[in-house]
One Martini backbone bead per residue (centre of mass of N, CA, C, O) as a GRO file, in nm:
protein
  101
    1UNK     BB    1   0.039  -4.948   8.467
    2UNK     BB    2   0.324  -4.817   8.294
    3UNK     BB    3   0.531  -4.554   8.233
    4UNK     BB    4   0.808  -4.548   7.977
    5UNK     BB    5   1.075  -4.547   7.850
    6UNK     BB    6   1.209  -4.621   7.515
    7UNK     BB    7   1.483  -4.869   7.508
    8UNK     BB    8   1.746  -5.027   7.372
    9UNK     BB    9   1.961  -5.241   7.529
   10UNK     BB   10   2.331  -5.340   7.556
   11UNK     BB   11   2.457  -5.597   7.587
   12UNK     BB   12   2.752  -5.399   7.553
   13UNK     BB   13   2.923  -5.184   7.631
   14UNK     BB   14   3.077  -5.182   7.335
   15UNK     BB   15   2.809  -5.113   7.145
   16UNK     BB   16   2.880  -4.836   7.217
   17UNK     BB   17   2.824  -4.518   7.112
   18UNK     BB   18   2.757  -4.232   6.995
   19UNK     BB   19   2.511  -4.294   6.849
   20UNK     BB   20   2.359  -4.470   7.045
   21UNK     BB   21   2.331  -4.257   7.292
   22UNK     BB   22   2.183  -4.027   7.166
   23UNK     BB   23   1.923  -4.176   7.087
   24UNK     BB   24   1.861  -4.258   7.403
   25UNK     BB   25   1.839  -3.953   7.482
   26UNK     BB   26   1.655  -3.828   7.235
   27UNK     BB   27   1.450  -4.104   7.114
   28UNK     BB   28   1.272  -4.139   7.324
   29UNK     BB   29   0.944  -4.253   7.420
   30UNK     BB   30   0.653  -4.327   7.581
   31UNK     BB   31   0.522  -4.652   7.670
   32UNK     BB   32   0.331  -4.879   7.820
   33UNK     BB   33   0.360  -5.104   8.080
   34UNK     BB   34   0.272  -5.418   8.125
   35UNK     BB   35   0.099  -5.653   8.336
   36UNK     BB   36   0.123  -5.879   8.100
   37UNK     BB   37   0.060  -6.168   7.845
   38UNK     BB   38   0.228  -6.183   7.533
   39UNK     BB   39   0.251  -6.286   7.206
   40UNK     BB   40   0.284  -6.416   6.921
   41UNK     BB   41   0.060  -6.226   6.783
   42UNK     BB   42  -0.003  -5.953   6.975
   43UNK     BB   43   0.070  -5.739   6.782
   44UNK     BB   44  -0.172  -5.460   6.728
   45UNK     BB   45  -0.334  -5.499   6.989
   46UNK     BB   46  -0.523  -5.327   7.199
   47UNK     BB   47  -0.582  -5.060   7.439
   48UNK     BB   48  -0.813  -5.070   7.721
   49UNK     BB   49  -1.080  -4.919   7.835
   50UNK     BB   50  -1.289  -5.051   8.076
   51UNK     BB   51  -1.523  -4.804   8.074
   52UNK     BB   52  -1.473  -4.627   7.765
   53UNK     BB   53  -1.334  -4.808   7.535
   54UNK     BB   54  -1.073  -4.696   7.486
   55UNK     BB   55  -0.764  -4.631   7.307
   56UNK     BB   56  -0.443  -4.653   7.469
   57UNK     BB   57  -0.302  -4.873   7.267
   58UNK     BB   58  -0.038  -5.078   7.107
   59UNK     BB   59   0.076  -5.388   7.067
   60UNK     BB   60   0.452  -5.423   7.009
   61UNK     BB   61   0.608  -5.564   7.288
   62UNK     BB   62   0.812  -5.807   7.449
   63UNK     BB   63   0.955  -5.921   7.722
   64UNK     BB   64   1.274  -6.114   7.697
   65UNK     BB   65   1.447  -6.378   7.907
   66UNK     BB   66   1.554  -6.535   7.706
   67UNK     BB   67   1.420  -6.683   7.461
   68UNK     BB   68   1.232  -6.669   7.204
   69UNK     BB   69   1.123  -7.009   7.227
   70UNK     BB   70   1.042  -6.929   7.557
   71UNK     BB   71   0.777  -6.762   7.535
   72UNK     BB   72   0.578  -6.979   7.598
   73UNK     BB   73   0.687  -7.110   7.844
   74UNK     BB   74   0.833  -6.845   7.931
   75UNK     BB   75   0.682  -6.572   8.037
   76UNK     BB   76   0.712  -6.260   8.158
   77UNK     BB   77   0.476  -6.018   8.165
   78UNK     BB   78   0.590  -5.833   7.951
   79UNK     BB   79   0.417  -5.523   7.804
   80UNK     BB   80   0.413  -5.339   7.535
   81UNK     BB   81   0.282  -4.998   7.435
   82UNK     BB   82   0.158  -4.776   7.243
   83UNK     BB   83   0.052  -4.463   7.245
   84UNK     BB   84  -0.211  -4.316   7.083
   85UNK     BB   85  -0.112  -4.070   7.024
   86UNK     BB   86   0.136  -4.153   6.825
   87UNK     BB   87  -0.071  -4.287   6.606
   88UNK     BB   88  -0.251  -4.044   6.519
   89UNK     BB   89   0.020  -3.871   6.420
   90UNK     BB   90   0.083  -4.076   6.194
   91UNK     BB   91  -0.154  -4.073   6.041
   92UNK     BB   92  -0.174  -3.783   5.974
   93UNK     BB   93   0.069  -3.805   5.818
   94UNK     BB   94  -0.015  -4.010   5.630
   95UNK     BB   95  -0.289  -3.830   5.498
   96UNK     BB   96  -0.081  -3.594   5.397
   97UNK     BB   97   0.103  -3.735   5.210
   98UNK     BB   98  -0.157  -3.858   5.058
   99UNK     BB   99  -0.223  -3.589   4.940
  100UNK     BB  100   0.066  -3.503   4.767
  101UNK     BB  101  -0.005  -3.739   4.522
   0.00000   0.00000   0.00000
């Protein structure tokens, strides 16, 4: 497992822009790569620690080599996880919303 700025990539020099740019300068943030193959339905599956059960992220996507139709027969083995710690806060964020309504 490694940890990676997650950035979606453009497909074409020309489809960058100011804005694009900006986006990926600032708004990356890590997550864990795997070197694991998940398939469609396998997003919000948990990463586990094998020694203490804790859960170090969930499974949000996958990366596709060819076409999305092929990633059954021919999965790349890449798969990315959001850590838990983003996930926590996210959590947070929401039980003090619901606590505002």
């Amino acid at each position: 497992m490694a940890i990676t700025p997650i950035a979606i990539p453009q497909g074409r020099a020309a489809d960058l822009n100011p804005a694009v740019v900006r986006r990926l300068s600032s708004g990356t943030f890590s997550v864990f790569q795997l070197d694991a193959t998940a398939y469609p339905g396998s997003s919000g599956s948990p990463i586990y620690d094998p020694v203490t059960g804790d859960v170090l992220g969930i499974v949000n996507m996958v990366f596709v080599k060819a076409t999305k139709e092929a990633v059954m027969s021919e999965p790349s083995g890449i798969t990315y996880a959001v850590p838990s710690v983003h996930l926590e806060a996210l959590l947070a964020s929401e039980a003090r919303s619901e606590g505002h309504k």
